[in-house]
C-alpha positions as CSV (number, residue, x, y, z in Angstrom):
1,X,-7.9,-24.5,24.9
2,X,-8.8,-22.0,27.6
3,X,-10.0,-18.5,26.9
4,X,-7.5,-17.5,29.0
5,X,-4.4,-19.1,27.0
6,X,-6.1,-18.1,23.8
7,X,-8.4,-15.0,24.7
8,X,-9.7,-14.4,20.8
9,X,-12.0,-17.6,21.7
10,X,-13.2,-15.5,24.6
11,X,-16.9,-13.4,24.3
12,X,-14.6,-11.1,26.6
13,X,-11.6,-10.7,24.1
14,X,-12.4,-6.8,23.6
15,X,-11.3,-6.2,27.6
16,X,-8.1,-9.0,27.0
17,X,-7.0,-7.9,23.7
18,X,-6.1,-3.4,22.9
19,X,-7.2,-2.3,19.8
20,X,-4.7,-2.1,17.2
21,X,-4.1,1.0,15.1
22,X,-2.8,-0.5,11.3
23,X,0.9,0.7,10.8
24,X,1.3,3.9,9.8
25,X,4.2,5.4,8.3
26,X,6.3,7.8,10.2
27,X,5.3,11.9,9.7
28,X,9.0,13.1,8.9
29,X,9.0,9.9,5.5
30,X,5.6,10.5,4.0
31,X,5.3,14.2,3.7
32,X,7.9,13.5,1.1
33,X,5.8,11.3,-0.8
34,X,2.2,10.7,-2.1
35,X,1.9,7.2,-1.2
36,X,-0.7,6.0,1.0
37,X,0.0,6.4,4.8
38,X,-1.5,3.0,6.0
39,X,-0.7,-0.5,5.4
40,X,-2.3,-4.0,6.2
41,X,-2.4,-5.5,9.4
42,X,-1.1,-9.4,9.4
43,X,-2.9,-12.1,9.6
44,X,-2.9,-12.7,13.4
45,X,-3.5,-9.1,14.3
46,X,-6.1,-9.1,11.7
47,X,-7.5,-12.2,13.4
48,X,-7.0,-10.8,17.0
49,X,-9.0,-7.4,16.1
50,X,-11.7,-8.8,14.7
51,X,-12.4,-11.4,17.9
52,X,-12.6,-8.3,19.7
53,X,-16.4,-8.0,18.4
54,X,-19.3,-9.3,21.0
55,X,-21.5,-10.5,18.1
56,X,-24.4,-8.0,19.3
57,X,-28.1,-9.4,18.2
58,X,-28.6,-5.7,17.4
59,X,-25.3,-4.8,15.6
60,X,-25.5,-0.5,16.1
61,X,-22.3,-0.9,13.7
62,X,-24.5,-2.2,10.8
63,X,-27.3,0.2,11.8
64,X,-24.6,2.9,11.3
65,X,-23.2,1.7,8.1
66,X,-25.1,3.2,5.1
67,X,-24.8,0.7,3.0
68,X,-25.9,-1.8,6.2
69,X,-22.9,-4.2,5.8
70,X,-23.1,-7.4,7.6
71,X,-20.7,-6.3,10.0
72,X,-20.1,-9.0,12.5
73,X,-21.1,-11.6,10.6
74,X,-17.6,-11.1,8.4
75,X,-15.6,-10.2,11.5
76,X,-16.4,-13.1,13.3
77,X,-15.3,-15.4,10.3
78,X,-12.1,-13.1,9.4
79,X,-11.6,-13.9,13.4
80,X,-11.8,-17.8,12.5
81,X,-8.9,-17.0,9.2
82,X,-11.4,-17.7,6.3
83,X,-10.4,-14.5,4.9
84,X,-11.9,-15.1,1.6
85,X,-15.6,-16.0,2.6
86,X,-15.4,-12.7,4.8
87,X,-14.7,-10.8,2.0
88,X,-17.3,-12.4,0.0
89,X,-19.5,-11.4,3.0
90,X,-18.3,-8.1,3.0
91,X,-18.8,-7.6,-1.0
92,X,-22.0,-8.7,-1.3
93,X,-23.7,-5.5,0.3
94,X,-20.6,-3.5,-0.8
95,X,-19.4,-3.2,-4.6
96,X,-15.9,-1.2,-3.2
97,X,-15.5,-2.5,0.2
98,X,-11.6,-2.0,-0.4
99,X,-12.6,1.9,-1.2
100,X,-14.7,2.2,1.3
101,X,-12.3,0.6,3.9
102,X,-9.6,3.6,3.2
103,X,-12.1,6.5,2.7
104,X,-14.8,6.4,5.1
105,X,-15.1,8.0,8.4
106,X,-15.7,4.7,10.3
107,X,-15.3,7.1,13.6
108,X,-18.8,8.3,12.5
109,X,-20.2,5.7,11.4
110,X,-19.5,2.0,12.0
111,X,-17.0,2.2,14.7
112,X,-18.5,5.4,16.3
113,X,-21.8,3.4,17.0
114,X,-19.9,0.3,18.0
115,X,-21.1,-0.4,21.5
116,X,-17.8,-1.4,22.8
117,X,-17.2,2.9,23.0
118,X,-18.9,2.6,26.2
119,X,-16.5,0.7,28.4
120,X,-13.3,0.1,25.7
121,X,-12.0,1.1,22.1
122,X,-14.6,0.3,19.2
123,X,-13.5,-2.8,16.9
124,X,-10.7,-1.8,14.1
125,X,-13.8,-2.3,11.7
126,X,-12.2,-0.4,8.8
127,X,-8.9,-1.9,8.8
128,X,-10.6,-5.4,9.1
129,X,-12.5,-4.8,5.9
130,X,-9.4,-3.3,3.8
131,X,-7.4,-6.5,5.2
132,X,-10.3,-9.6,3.7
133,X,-10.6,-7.2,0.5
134,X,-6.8,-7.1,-0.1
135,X,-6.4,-10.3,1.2
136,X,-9.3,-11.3,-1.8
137,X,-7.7,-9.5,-4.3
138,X,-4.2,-11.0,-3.6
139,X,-5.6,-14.6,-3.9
140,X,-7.9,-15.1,-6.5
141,X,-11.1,-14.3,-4.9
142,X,-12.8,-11.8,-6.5
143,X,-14.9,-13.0,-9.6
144,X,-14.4,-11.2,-12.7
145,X,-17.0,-13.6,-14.9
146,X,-19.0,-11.6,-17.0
147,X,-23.4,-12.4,-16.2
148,X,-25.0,-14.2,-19.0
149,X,-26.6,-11.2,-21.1
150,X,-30.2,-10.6,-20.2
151,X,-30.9,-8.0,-23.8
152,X,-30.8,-5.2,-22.2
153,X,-28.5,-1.9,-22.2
154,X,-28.0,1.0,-20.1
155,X,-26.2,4.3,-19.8
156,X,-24.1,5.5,-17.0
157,X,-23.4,9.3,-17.0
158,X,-20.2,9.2,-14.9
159,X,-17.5,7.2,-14.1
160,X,-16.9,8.2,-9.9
161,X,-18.2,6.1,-7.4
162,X,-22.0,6.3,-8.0
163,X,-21.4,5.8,-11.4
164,X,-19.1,2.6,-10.6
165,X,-21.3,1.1,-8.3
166,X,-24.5,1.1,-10.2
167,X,-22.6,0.0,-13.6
168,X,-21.3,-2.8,-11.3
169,X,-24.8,-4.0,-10.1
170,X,-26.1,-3.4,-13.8
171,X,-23.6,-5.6,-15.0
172,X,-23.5,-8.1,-12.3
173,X,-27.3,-8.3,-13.7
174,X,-26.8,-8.9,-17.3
175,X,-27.3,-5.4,-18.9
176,X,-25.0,-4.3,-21.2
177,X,-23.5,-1.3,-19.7
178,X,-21.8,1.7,-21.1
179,X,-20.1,4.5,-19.0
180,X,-19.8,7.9,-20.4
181,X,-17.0,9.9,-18.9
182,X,-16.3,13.8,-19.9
183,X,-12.3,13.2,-18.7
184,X,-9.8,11.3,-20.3
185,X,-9.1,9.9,-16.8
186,X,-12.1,7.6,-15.0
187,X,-12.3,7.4,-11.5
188,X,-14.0,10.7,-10.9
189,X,-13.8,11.9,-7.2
190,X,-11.7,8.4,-6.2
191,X,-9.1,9.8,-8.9
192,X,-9.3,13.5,-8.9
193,X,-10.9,14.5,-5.6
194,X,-9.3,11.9,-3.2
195,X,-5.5,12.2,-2.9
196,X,-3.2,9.2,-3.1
197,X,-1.7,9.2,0.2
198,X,-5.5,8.0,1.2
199,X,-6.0,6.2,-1.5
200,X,-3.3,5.1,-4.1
201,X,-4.8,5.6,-7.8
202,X,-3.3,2.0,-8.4
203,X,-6.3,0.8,-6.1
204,X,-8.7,2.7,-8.6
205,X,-7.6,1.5,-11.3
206,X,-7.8,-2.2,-10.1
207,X,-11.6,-1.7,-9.5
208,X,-11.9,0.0,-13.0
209,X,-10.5,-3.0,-14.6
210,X,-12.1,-5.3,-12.6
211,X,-15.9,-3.6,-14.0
212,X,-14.5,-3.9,-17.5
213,X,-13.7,-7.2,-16.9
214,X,-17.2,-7.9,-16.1
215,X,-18.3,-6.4,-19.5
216,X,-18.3,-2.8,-18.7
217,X,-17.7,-0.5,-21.3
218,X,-16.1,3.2,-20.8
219,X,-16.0,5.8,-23.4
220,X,-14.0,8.6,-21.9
221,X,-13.6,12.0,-23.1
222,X,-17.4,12.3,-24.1
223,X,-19.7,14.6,-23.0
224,X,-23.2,14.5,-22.7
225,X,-25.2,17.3,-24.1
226,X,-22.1,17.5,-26.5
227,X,-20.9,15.2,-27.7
228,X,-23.7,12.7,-27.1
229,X,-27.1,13.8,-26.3
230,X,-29.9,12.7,-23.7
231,X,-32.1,12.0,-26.4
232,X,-29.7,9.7,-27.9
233,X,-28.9,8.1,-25.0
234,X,-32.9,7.4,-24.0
235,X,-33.0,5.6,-27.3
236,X,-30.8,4.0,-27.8
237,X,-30.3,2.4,-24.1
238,X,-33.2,1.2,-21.5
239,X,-32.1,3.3,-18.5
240,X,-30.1,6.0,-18.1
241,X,-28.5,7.0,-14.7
242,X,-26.8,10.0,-13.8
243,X,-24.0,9.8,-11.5
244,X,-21.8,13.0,-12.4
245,X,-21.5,14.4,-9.0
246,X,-21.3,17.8,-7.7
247,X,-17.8,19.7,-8.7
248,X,-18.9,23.5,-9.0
249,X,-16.3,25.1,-6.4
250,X,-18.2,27.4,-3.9
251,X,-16.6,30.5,-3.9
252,X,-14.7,32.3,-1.1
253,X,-17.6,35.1,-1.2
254,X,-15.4,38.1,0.2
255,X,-13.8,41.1,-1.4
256,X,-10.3,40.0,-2.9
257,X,-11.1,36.5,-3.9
258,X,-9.9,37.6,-7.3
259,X,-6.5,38.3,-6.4
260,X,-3.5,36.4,-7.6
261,X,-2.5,33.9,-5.4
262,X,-6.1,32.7,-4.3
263,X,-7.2,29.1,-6.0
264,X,-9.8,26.6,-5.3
265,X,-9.8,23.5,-3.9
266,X,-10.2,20.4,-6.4
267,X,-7.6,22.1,-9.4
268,X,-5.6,22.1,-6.7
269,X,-6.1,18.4,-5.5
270,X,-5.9,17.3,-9.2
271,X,-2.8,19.0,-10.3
272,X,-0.7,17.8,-7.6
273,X,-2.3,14.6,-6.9
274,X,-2.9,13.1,-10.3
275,X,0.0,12.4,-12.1
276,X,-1.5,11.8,-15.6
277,X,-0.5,12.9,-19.4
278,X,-4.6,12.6,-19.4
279,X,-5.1,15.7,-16.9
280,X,-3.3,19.0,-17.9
281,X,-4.2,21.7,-15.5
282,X,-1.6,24.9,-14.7
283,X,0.9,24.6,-12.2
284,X,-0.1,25.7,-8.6
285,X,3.2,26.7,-7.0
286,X,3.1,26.6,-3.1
287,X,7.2,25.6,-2.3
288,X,8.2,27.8,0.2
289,X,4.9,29.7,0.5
290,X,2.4,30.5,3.7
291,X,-0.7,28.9,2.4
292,X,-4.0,29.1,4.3
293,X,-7.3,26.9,3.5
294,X,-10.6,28.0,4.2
295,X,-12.9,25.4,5.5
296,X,-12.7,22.3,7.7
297,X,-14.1,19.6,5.8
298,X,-11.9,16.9,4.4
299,X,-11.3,18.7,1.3
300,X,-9.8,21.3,3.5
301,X,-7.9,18.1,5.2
302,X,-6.7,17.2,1.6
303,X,-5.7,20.8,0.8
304,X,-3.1,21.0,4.1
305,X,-2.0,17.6,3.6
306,X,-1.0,18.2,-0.3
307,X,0.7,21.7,0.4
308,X,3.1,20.5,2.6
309,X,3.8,17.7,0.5
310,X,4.4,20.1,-2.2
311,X,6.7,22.0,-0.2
312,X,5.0,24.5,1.4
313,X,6.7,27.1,4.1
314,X,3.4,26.6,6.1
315,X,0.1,25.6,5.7
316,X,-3.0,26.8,8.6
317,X,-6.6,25.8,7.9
318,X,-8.7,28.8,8.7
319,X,-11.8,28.0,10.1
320,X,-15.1,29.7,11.6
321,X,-16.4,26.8,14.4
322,X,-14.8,24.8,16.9
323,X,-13.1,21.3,16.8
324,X,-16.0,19.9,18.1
325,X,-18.2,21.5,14.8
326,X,-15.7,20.5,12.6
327,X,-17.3,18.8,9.6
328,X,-13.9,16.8,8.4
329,X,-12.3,13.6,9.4
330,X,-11.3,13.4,13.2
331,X,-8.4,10.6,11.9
332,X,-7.2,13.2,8.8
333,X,-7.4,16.0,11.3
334,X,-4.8,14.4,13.4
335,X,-3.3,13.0,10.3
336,X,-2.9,17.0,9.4
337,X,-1.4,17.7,12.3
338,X,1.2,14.9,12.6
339,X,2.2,16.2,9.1
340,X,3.0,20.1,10.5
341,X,-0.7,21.4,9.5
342,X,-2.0,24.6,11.5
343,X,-5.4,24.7,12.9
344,X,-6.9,28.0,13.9
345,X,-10.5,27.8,14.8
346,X,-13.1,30.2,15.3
347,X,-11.3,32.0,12.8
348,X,-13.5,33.8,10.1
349,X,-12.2,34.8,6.7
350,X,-13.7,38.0,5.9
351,X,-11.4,39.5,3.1
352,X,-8.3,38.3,1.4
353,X,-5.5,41.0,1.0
354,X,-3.3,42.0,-1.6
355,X,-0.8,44.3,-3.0
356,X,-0.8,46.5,-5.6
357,X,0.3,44.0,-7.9
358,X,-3.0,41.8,-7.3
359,X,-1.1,39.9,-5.5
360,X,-1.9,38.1,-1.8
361,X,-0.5,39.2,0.5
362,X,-3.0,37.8,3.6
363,X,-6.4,36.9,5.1
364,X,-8.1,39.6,7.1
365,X,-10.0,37.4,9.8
366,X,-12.6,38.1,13.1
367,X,-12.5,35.7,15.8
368,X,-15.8,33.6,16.7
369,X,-18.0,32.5,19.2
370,X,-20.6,29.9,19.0
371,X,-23.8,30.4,20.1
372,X,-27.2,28.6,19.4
373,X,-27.3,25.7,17.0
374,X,-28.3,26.5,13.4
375,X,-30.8,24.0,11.1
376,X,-28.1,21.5,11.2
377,X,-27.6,21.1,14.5
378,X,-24.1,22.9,15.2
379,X,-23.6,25.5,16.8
380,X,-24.0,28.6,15.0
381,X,-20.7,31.0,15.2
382,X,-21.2,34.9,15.3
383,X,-18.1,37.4,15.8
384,X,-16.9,39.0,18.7
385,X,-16.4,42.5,18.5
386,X,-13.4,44.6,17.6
387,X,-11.5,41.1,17.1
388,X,-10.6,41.8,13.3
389,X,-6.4,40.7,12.8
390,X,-4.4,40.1,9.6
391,X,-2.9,36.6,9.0
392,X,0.1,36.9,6.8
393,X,-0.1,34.5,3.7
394,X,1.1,33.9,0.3
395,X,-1.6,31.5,-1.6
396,X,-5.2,31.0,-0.8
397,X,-6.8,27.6,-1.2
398,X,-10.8,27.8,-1.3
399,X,-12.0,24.6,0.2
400,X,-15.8,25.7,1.1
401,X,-17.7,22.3,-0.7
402,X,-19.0,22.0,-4.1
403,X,-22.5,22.6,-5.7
404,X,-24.8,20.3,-8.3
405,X,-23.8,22.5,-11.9
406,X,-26.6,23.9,-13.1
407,X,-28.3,22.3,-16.2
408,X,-28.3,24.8,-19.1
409,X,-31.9,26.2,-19.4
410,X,-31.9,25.8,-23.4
411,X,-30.4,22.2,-22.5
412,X,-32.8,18.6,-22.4
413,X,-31.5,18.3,-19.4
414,X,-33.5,21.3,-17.9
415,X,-36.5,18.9,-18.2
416,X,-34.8,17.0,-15.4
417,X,-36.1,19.1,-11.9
418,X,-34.0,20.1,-9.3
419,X,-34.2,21.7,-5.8
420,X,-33.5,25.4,-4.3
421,X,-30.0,24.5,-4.7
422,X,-29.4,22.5,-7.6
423,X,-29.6,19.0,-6.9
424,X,-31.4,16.9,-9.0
425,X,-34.8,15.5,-7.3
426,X,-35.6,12.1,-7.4
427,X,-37.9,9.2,-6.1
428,X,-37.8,6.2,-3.5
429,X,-36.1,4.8,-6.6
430,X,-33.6,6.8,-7.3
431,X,-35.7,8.1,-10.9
432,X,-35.7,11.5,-11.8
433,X,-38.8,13.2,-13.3
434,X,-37.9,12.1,-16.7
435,X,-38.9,8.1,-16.7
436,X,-35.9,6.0,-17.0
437,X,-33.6,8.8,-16.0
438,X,-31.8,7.5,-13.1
439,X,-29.4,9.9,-10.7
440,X,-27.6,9.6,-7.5
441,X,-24.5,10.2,-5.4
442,X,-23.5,14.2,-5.0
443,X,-25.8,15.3,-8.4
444,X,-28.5,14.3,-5.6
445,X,-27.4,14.8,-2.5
446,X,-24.6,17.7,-3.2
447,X,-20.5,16.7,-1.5
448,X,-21.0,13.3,0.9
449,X,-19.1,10.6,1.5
450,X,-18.4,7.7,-1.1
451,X,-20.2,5.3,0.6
452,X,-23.6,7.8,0.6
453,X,-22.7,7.8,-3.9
454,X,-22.6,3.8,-3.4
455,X,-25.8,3.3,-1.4
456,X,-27.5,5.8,-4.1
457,X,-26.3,3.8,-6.8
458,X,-27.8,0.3,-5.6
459,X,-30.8,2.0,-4.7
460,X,-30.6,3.0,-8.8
461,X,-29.6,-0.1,-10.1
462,X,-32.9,-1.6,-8.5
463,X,-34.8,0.2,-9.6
464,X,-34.2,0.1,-13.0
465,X,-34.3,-3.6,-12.5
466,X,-37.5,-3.1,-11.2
467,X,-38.9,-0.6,-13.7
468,X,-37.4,-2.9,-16.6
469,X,-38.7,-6.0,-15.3
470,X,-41.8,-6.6,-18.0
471,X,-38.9,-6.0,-20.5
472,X,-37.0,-8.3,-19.1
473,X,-40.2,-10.8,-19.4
474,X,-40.0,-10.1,-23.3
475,X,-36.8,-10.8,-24.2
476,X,-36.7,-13.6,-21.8
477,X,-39.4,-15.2,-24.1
């Protein structure tokens, strides 16, 4: 058959065949609802998006991928229809490719370094991989056989997605593997940080079940340092690793941050999002309120999104940079705005007001302008003069990022070192300063994406594989 009756044979099908968006509900039905916003693509359009890849020798989109997935080599067979061997492609440098698919920005990663951005529209890499991963799923082909047991145990300190990942590897290894979770509820982030209309807590759970499955074993609603201790854990298991993220709130850090009517970020996320006996937090009430959020990351995204959901009057994001230096997801930003969100940039909170009651009554803000770039490479804003105005607004949300909590100094824990800001250091193997103490994902790195937490985790598991290796010659004889 000619490339010209059947373009997807073509090494030209990217200029013959328009990149596909995945369907997306209407604005007006889902911001009466949590449920996700996307859906699959079908088979042939999942076929037809993926031919639109040129096989590069060099692939930038793999270069780009943290976790360095092999790309094009599952695009071009999800292209030919064998579905299932691309998604055992795609899992085998992956251990939530179906997370991942729905949660990373693939404009700044994958699909912003494929090379087709120079004359077209970069391959629908993300909506490829959530398509073989369901597709897996929904047929059979994701292997839930527990490893032969190789003697050895370890301890996972967390249930989120470092803590997932690297329990999965363990396991996939022949470790016996124990997750310790301080919430009733695992999932960490994926469950409480990540809101369902990005990511359905059915999808979660699936993976959760899928690692017990495997042999994983999750003791929820134990603390470490409490109700367990590091000690215990050391002796009682070969490795340890710590994947309990980063979840101290940053404050807002301006005078009336303490009124009534100003909240953070994540209790806000959880209470609305998770809908869980396990998880009782009190009721934020935003229906029929002006609500502003501080920050432009995707947290800040999450904020706007879940307020108007729950009813809000109005809900602006208040933010100091410009578009362009905006830290959050270009596809949620539009996402925001689709739903009714207000953007007002170069917009710096410097007070919050109130009544005499306590109460919020606004946001006392200075416009911006941006001049050099700061250590991080974005431009750095300063204010312009006599340019102080009064935003009118009913609830706060504080969505300025998270910090590594602090290890008590009495605790064993303070053994472990950290840096200026908290986060815990480690080596090329992911080991802390205490040997066998494992740690990755935000405890590490402070708020990143998932796929950053699953990288770390790998890099962990491998380690201890390593480290362990002359006890694995033991019990081997």
């Amino acid at each position: 058959m000619s490339s010209a009756k059947n373009p997807t044979s073509s090494k030209y099908a990217w200029s013959l065949i328009a990149r596909t968006a995945p369907p997306k509900r209407a604005a007006a039905e889902r911001v009466g609802d949590f449920h996700e916003i996307y859906s699959e693509f079908d088979e042939a359009t999942v076929r037809e998006q993926a031919s639109r890849c040129i096989q590069c020798p060099n692939a930038l989109c793999a270069q780009a991928c943290p976790l360095s997935n092999r790309i094009p080599e599952w695009l071009a067979l999800a292209a030919q229809g064998q579905f299932l061997e691309a998604a055992a492609l795609s899992r085998s440098t992956s251990n939530m490719p179906e997370i991942c698919s729905r949660v990373c920005p693939q404009e700044r990663l994958c699909e912003g370094a494929c090379i087709l951005n120079c004359k077209s529209d970069p391959v629908a890499i993300g909506s490829v991989e959530r398509f073989i991963n369901e597709y897996a799923f929904a047929h059979g082909g994701v292997d839930a056989t527990p490893a032969a047991p190789n003697g050895l145990r370890a301890a996972i300190i967390g249930s989120g997605p470092a803590g997932m990942a690297c329990a999965d590897e363990l396991a996939q290894l022949g470790y016996a593997v124990t997750v310790f979770e301080s919430l009733l509820l695992p999932g960490g982030l994926l469950v409480n940080g990540i809101p369902a209309f990005k990511l359905e807590k059915s999808i979660v759970a699936r993976r959760i079940d899928l690692l017990a499955k495997r042999g994983v074993e999750f003791k929820l609603g134990v603390a470490i340092g409490r109700d367990v201790s590091l000690a215990e854990l050391r002796r009682t298991h070969d490795a340890v690793f710590l994947g309990h993220g980063a979840q101290k709130s940053k404050t807002a850090g301006v005078p009336g941050e303490n009124f009534c009517g100003v909240a953070q970020a994540l209790p806000f996320l959880i209470e609305k999002n998770v809908d869980s006996p396990l998880v009782d937090l009190p009721p934020i009430d935003v229906a029929g309120k002006r609500v502003a959020v501080l920050g432009g990351g995707d947290t800040a995204m999450d904020c706007l999104r879940t307020a108007l959901r729950a009813g809000a009057q109005s809900a602006v994001c208040l933010y100091r940079r410009d578009f362009a230096n905006m830290p959050g997801s270009r596809k949620e930003y539009y996402n925001a705005l689709e739903e009714g969100a207000e953007f007002q940039f170069l917009t710096n909170p410097v007070a919050i007001l109130g009544d005499d009651h306590g109460t919020v009554t606004g946001v006392r803000c200075v416009r911006m302008e941006l001049g050099a770039p700061d250590a991080s490479g974005r431009s750095k804003p300063r204010a312009v003069p006599d340019s102080e105005f009064d935003a009118p607004v009913d609830l706060v949300l504080v969505a300025y990022g998270f910090d590594p909590v602090a290890f008590p100094e009495d605790s064993e824990f303070s053994a472990i070192k950290v840096n200026e800001w908290g986060g815990i250091i480690v080596d090329r193997n992911q080991m802390t300063s205490l040997p066998g103490v494992f740690a990755g994902g935000d405890s590490v790195r402070g708020p990143s994406l998932v796929v950053h937490a699953v990288r770390d985790a790998r890099r962990a598991a491998a380690g201890i594989h390593r480290q362990l290796a002359p006890k694995l010659a033991a019990v081997a004889v």
